[in-house]
VEXKE-59366 format. One record per residue (C-alpha): residue in one letter; residue number from 1; chain; x, y, z. Coordinates in steps of 0.1 Angstrom, whole numbers, plus 5000, padded with zeros to 4 digits. Layout:
N
+------+-----+-------+------+------+------+
| rest |  nr | kette |   c1 |   c2 |   c3 |
+------+-----+-------+------+------+------+
|    a | NUM |     A |    X |    Y |    Z |
...
+------+-----+-------+------+------+------+
//
This chain:
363
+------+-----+-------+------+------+------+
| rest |  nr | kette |   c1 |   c2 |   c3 |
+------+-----+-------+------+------+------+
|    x |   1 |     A | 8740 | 4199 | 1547 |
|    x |   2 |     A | 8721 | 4166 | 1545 |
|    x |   3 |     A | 8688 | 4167 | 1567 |
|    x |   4 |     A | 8681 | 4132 | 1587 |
|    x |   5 |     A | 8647 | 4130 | 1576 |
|    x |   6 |     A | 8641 | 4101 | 1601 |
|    x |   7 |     A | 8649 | 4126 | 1626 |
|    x |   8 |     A | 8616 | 4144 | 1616 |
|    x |   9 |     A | 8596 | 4114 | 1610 |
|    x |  10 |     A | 8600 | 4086 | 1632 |
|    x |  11 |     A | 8573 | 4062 | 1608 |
|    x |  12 |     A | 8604 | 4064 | 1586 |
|    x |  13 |     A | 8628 | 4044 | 1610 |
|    x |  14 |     A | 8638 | 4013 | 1601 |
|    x |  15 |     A | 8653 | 3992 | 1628 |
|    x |  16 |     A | 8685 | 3971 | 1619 |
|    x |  17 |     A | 8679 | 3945 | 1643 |
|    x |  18 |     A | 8645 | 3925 | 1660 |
|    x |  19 |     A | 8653 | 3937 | 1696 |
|    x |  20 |     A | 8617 | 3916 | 1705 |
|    x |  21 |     A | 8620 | 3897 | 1738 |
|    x |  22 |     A | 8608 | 3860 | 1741 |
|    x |  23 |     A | 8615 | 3853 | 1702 |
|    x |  24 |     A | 8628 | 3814 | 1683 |
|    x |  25 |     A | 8631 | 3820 | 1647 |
|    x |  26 |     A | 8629 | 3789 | 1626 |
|    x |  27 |     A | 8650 | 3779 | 1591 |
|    x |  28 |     A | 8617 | 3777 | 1562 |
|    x |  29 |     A | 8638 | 3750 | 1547 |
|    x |  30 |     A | 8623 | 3728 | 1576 |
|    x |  31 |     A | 8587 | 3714 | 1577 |
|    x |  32 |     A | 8561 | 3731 | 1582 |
|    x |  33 |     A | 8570 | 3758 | 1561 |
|    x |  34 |     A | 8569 | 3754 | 1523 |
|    x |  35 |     A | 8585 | 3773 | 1499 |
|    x |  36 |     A | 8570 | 3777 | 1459 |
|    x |  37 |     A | 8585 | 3791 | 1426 |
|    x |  38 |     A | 8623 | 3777 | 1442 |
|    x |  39 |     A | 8645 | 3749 | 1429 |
|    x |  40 |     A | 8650 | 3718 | 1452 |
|    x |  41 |     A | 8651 | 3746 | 1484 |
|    x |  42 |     A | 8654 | 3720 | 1508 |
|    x |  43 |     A | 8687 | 3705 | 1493 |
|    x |  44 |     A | 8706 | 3737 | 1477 |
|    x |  45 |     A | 8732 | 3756 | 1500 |
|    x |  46 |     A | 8709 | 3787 | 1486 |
|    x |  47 |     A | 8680 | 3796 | 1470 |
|    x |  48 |     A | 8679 | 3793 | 1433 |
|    x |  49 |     A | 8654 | 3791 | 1405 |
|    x |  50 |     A | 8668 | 3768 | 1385 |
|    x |  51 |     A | 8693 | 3738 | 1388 |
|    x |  52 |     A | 8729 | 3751 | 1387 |
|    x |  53 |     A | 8746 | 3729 | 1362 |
|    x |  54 |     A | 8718 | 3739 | 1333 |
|    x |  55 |     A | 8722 | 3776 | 1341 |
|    x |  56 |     A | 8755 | 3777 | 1333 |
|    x |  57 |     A | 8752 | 3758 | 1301 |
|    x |  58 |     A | 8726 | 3783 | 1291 |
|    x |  59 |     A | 8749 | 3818 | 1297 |
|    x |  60 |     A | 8769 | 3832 | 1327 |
|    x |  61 |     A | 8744 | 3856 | 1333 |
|    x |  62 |     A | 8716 | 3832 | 1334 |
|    x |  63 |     A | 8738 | 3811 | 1358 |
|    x |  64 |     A | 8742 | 3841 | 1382 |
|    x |  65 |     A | 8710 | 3861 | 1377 |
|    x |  66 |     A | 8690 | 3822 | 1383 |
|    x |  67 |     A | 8703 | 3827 | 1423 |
|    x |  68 |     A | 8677 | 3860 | 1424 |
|    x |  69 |     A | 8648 | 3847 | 1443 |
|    x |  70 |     A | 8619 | 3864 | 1417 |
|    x |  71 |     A | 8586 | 3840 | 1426 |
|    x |  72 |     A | 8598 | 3826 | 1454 |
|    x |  73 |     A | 8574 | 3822 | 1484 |
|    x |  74 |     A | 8567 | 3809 | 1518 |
|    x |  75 |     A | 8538 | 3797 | 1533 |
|    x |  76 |     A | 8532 | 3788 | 1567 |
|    x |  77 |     A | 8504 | 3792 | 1599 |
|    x |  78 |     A | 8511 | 3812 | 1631 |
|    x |  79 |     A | 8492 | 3825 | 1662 |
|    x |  80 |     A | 8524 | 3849 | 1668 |
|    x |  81 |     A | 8511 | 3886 | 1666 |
|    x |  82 |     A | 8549 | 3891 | 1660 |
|    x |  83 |     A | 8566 | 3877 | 1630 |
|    x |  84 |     A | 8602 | 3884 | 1622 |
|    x |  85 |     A | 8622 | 3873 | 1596 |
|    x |  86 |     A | 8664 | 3873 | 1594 |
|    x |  87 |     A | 8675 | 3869 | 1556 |
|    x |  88 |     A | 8714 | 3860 | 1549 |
|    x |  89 |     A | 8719 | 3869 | 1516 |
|    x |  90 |     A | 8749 | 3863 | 1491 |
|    x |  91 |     A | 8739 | 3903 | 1479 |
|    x |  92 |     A | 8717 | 3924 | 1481 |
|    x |  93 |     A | 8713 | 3944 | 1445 |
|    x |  94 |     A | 8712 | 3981 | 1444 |
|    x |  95 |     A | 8698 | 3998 | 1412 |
|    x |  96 |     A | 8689 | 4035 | 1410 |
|    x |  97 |     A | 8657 | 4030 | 1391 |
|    x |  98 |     A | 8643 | 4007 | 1418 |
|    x |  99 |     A | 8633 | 4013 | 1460 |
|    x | 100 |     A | 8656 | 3989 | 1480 |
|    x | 101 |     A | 8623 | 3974 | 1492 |
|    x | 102 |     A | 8615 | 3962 | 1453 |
|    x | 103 |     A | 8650 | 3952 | 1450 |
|    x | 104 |     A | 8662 | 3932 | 1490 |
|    x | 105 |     A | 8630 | 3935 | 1508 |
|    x | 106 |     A | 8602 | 3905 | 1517 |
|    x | 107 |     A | 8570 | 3914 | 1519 |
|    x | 108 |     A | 8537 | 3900 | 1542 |
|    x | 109 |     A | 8503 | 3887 | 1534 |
|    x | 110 |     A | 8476 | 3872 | 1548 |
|    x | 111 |     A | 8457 | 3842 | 1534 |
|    x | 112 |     A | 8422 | 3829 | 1535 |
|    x | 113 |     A | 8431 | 3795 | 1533 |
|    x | 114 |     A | 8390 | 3787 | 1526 |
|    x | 115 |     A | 8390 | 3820 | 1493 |
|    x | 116 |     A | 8425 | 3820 | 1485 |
|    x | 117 |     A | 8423 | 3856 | 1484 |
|    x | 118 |     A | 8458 | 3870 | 1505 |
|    x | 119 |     A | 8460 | 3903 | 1516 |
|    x | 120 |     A | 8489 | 3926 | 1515 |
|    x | 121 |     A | 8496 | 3936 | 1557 |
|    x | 122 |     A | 8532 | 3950 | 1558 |
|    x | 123 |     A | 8571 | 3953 | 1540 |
|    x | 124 |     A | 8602 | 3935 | 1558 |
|    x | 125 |     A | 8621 | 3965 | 1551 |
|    x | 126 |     A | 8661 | 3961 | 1551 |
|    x | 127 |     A | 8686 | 3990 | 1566 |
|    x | 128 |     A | 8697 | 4013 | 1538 |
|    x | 129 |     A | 8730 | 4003 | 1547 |
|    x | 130 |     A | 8720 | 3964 | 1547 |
|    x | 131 |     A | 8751 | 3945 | 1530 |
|    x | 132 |     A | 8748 | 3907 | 1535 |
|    x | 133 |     A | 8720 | 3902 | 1561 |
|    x | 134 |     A | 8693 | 3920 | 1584 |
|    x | 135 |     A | 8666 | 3914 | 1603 |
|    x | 136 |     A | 8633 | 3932 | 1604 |
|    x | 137 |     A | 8596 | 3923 | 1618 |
|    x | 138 |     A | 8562 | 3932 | 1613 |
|    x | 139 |     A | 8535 | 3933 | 1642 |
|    x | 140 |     A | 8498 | 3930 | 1641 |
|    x | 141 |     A | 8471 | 3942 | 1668 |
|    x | 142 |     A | 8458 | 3909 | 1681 |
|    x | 143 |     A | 8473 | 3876 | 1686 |
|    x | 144 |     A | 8452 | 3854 | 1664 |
|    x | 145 |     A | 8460 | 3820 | 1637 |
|    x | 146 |     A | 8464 | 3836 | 1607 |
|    x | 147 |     A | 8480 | 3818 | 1574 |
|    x | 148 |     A | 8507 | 3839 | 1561 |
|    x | 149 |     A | 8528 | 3844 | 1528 |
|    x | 150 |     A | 8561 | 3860 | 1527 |
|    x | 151 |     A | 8574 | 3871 | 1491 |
|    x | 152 |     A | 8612 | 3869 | 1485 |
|    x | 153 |     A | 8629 | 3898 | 1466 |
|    x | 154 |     A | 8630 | 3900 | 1425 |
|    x | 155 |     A | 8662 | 3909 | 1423 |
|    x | 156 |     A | 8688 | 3901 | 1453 |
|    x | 157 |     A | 8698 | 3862 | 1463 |
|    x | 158 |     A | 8690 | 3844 | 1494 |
|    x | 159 |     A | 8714 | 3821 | 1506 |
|    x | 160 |     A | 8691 | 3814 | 1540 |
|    x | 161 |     A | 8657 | 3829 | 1557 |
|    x | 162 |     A | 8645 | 3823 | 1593 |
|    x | 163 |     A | 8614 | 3836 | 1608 |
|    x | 164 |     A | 8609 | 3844 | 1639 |
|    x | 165 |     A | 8581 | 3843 | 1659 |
|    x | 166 |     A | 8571 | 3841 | 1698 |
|    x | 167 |     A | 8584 | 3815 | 1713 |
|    x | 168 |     A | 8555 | 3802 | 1727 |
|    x | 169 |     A | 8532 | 3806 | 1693 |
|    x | 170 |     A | 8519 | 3777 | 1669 |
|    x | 171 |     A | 8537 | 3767 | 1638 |
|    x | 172 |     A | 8515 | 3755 | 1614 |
|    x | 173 |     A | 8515 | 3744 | 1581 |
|    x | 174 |     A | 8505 | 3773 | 1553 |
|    x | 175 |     A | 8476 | 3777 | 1530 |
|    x | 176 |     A | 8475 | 3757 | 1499 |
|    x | 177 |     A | 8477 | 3765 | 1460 |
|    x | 178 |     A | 8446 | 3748 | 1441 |
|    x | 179 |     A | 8456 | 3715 | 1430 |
|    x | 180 |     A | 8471 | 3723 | 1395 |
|    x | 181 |     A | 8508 | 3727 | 1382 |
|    x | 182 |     A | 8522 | 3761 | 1381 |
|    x | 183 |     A | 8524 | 3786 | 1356 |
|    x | 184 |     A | 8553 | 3791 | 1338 |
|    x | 185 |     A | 8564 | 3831 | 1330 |
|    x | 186 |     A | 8598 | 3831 | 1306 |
|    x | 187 |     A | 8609 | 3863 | 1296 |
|    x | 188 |     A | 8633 | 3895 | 1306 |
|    x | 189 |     A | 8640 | 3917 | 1332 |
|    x | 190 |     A | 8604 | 3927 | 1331 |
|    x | 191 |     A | 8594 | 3895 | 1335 |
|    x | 192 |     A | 8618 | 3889 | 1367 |
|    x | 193 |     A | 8600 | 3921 | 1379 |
|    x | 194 |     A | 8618 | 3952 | 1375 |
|    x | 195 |     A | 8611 | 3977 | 1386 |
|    x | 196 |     A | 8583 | 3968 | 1417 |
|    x | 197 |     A | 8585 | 3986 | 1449 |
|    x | 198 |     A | 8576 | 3960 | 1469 |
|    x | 199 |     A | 8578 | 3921 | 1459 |
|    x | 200 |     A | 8543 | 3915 | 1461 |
|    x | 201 |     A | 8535 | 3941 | 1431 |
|    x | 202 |     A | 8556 | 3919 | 1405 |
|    x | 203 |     A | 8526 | 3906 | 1382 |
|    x | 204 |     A | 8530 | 3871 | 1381 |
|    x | 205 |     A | 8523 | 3877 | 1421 |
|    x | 206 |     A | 8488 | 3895 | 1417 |
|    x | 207 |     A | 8477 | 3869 | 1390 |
|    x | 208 |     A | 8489 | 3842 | 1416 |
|    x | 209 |     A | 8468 | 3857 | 1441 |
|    x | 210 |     A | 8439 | 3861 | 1422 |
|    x | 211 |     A | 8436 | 3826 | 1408 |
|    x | 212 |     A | 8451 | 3809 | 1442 |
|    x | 213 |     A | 8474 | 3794 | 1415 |
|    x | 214 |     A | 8512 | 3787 | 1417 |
|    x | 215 |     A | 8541 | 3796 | 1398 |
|    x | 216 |     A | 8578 | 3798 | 1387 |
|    x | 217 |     A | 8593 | 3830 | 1369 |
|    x | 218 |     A | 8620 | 3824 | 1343 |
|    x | 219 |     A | 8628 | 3858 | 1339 |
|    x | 220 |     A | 8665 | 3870 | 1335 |
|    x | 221 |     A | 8674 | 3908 | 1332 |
|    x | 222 |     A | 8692 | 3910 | 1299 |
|    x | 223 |     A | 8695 | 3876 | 1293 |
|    x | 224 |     A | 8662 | 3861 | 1283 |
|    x | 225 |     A | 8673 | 3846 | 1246 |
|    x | 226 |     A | 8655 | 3813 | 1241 |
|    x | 227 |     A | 8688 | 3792 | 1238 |
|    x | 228 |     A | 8686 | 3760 | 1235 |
|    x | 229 |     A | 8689 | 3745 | 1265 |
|    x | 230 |     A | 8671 | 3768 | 1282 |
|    x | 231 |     A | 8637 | 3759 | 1259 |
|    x | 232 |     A | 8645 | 3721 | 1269 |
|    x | 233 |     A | 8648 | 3732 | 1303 |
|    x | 234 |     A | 8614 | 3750 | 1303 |
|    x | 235 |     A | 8598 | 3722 | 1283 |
|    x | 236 |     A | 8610 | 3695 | 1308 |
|    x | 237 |     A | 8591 | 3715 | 1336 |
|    x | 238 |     A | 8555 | 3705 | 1349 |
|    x | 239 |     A | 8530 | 3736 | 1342 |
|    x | 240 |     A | 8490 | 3740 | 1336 |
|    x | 241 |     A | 8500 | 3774 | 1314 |
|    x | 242 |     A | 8532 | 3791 | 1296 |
|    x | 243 |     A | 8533 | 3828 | 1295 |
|    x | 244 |     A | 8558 | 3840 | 1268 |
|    x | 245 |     A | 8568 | 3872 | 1279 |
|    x | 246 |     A | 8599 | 3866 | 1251 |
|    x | 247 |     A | 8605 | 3899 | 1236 |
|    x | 248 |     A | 8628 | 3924 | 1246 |
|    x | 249 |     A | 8664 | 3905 | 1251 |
|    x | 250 |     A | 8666 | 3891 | 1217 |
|    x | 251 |     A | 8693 | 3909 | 1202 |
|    x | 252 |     A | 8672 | 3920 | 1171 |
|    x | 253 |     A | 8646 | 3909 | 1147 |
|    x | 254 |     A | 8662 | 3885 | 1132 |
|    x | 255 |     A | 8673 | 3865 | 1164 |
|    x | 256 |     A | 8640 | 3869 | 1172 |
|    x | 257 |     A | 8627 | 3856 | 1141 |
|    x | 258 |     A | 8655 | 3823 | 1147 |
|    x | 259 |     A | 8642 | 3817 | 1183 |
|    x | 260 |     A | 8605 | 3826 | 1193 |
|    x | 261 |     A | 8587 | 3801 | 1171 |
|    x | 262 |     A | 8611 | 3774 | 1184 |
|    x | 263 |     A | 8606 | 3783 | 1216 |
|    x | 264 |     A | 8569 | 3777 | 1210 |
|    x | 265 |     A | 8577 | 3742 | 1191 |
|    x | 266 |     A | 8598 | 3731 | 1223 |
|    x | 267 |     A | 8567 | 3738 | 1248 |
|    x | 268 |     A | 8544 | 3726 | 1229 |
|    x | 269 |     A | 8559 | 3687 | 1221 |
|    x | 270 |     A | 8559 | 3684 | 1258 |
|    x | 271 |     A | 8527 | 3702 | 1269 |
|    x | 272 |     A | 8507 | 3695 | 1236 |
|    x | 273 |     A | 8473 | 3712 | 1251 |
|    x | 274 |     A | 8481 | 3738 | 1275 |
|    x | 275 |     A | 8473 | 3776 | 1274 |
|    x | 276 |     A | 8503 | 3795 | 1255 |
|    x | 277 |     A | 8502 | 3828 | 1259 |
|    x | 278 |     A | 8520 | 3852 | 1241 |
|    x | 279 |     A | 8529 | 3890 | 1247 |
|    x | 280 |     A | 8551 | 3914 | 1230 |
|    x | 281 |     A | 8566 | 3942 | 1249 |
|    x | 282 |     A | 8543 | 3966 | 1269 |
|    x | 283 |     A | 8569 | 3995 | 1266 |
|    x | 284 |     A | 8556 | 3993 | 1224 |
|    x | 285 |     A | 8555 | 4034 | 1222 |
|    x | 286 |     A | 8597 | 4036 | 1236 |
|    x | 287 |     A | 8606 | 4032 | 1200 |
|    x | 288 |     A | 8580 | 4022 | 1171 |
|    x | 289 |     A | 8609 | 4017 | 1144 |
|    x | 290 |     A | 8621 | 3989 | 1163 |
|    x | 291 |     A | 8590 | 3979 | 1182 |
|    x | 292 |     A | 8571 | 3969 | 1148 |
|    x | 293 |     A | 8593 | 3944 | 1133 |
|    x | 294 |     A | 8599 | 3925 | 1170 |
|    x | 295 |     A | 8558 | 3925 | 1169 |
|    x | 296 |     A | 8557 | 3913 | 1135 |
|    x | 297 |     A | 8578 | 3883 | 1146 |
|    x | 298 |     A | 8559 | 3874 | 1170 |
|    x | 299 |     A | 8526 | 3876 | 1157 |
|    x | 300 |     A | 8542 | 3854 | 1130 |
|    x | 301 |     A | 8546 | 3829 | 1157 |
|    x | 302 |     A | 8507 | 3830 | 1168 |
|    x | 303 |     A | 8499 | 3829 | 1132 |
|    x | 304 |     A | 8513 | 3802 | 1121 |
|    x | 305 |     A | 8503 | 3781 | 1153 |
|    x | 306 |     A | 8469 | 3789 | 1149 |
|    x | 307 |     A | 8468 | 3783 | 1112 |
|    x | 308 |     A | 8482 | 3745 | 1127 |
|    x | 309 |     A | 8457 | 3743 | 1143 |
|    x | 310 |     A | 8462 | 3751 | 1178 |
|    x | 311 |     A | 8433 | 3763 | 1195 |
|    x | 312 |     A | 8452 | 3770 | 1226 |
|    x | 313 |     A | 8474 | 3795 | 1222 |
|    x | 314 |     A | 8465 | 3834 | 1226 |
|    x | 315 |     A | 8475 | 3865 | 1218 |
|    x | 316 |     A | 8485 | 3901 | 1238 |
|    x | 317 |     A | 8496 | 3927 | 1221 |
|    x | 318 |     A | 8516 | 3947 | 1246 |
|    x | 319 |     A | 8513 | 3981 | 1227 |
|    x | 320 |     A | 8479 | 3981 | 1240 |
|    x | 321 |     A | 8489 | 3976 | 1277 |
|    x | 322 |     A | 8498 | 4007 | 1293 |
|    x | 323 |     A | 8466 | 4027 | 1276 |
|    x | 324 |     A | 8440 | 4056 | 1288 |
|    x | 325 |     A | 8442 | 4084 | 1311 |
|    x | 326 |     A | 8475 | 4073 | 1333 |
|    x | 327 |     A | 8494 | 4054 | 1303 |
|    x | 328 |     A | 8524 | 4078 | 1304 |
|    x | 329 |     A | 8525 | 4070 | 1346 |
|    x | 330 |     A | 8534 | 4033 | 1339 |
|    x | 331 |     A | 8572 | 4029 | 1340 |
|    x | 332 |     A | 8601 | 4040 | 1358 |
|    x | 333 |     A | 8627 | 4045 | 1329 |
|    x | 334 |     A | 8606 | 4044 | 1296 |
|    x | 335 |     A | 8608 | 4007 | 1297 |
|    x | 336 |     A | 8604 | 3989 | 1332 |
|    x | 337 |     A | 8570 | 3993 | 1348 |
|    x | 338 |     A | 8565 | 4007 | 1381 |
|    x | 339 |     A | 8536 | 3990 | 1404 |
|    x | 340 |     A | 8507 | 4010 | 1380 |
|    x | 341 |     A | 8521 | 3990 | 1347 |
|    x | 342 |     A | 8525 | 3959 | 1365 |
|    x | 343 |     A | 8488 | 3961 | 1378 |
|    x | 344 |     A | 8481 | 3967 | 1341 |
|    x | 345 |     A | 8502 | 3941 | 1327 |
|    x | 346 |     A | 8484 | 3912 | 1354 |
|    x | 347 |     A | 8447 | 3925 | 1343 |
|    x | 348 |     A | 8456 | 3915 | 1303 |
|    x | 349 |     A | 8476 | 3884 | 1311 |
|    x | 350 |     A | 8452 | 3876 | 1337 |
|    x | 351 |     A | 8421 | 3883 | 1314 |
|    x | 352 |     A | 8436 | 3862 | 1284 |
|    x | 353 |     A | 8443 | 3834 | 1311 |
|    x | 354 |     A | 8406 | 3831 | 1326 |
|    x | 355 |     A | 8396 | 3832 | 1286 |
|    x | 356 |     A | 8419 | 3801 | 1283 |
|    x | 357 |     A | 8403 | 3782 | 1314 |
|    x | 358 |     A | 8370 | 3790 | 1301 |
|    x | 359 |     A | 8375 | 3776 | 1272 |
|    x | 360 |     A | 8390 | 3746 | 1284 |
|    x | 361 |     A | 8367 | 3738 | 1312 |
|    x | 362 |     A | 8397 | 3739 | 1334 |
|    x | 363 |     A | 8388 | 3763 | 1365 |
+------+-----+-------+------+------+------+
//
């Protein structure tokens, strides 16, 4: 017999619909909202990361997994001490290693538009038995303007998102990124942020909040492999900073070997002077006999850019990532980190970016 443990605890409920009286919910494709880390969102019939018609010259899977929403964001300024979102999505993806919340579910901050700094307030939580849509809300204790960033999910696609607030509330325009391009992140499934438990906890989102900097993540479970078209893809894109995170979908060493440094050639003849910074694999200890030779690659790649003389391109080895007293507490599976390796993973990409900054007088 299977025990209802909502029945028990009623903080555990999560309701399928927004039953709140005196509510007009509003399509963020529409000013004033703005949406970051999406392709074209006001145009496409869904949310996508990347234009259709290169994703599927690059693979099938990057032309299906480019319709997860990982980065996406919307911004926007309320009075509403009720805000409610309804998400119609083309699926919702289920894996066993990751909380339905990491994989379907938005979460809430608040912004200080005047710091930058956002704070994390609550999870839009969908139904366990959520299949194309649901609605959910989140309340706060006084009505009060407050700027406000939703997170989309990592790892399930949005073909639409309203949010709802009172109906008498102000809709504002959100708080704004510092006036820079994004950052770029191009990597694997660790990349597109499996396996967070909530969206916010996905790094590129906790180094976005801490430098009030935007952002697009190219990663693609299984299927990061520096093909072609995808480096002239990622080159053609405007960006203060590439993160490499190109490791662990190469097929082997020796693909590796064929398709990292020209990865680095294609970003760098269109962004000659930007931070590049490169990271190996932070799950290094899963298996040293193949870790070492993947590493070896890549610090190949740094090598020989440096000995070019570029000055602007740095280093992380991810072998000493998920280090000290909780190092074996940092994934879910061996490989993917949970929300402790993620925080770990955004201190050293974080660090080696403020380095960068520094020394380019660019913060």
């Amino acid at each position: 017999m299977t025990n209802d443990i909502t029945k028990m605890d009623k903080n555990l409920v999560v309701n399928e619909s927004v039953d709140e009286a005196g509510m007009a919910f509003y399509d963020i494709r529409r000013e004033p909202f703005s949406v970051y880390g999406l392709y074209d969102y006001r145009n496409q019939p869904e949310f996508r990361r990347m234009p259709n018609d290169v994703a599927e010259t690059v693979s099938e899977n990057v032309k299906k997994i480019s319709r997860n929403t990982a980065g996406g964001r919307v911004r926007f300024a309320t009075d509403s001490d009720v805000i409610a979102i309804k998400a119609v999505m083309t699926s919702i993806c289920r894996l066993s290693q990751s909380s339905l919340v990491g994989f379907g579910g938005f979460d809430l901050y608040v912004d200080d538009p005047e710091s930058g700094v956002s704070r994390f307030h609550r999870a839009f939580i969908p139904p366990f038995k959520a299949k194309d849509e649901y609605e959910s809300e989140v309340k706060f204790n006084e009505r009060k303007l407050r700027y406000i960033t939703i997170n989309f999910p990592p790892y399930s696609s949005v073909k639409d998102l309203f949010v709802g607030i009172k109906d008498d509330a102000f809709l504002g325009e959100g708080a704004k990124y510092k006036d820079v391009p994004p950052i770029v992140y191009y990597g694997s499934s660790i990349t597109q942020g499996g396996f967070v438990s909530r969206p916010g906890n996905a790094y590129q989102n906790m180094i976005c909040r801490r430098n009030n900097i935007d952002y697009i993540n190219l990663g693609f479970s299984g299927s990061g492999k520096a093909e072609d078209t995808m480096i002239e893809y990622l080159a053609s894109l405007d960006m203060s900073a590439f993160v490499c995170d190109y490791d662990h979908n190469a097929p082997d060493p020796e693909h590796l070997k064929n398709t990292h440094y020209k990865l680095y050639e294609g970003i760098r003849k269109s962004h000659p002077t930007i931070p590049y910074i490169i990271i190996t694999k932070p799950d290094f200890d899963s298996n040293y006999v193949t870790s070492i030779p993947r590493r070896n690659v890549i610090f190949d790649t740094y090598r020989r850019a440096r000995d070019e003389g570029d000055l602007n391109v740095y280093y992380i080895d991810g072998a000493s990532i998920f280090r000290g007293r909780f190092e074996d507490c940092c994934t879910v599976d061996g490989t993917h980190p949970n929300d402790l390796g993620f925080a770990y993973m955004a201190d050293a990409i974080d660090a080696e970016l403020r380095r960068a900054w520094t020394q380019n007088n660019i913060t």
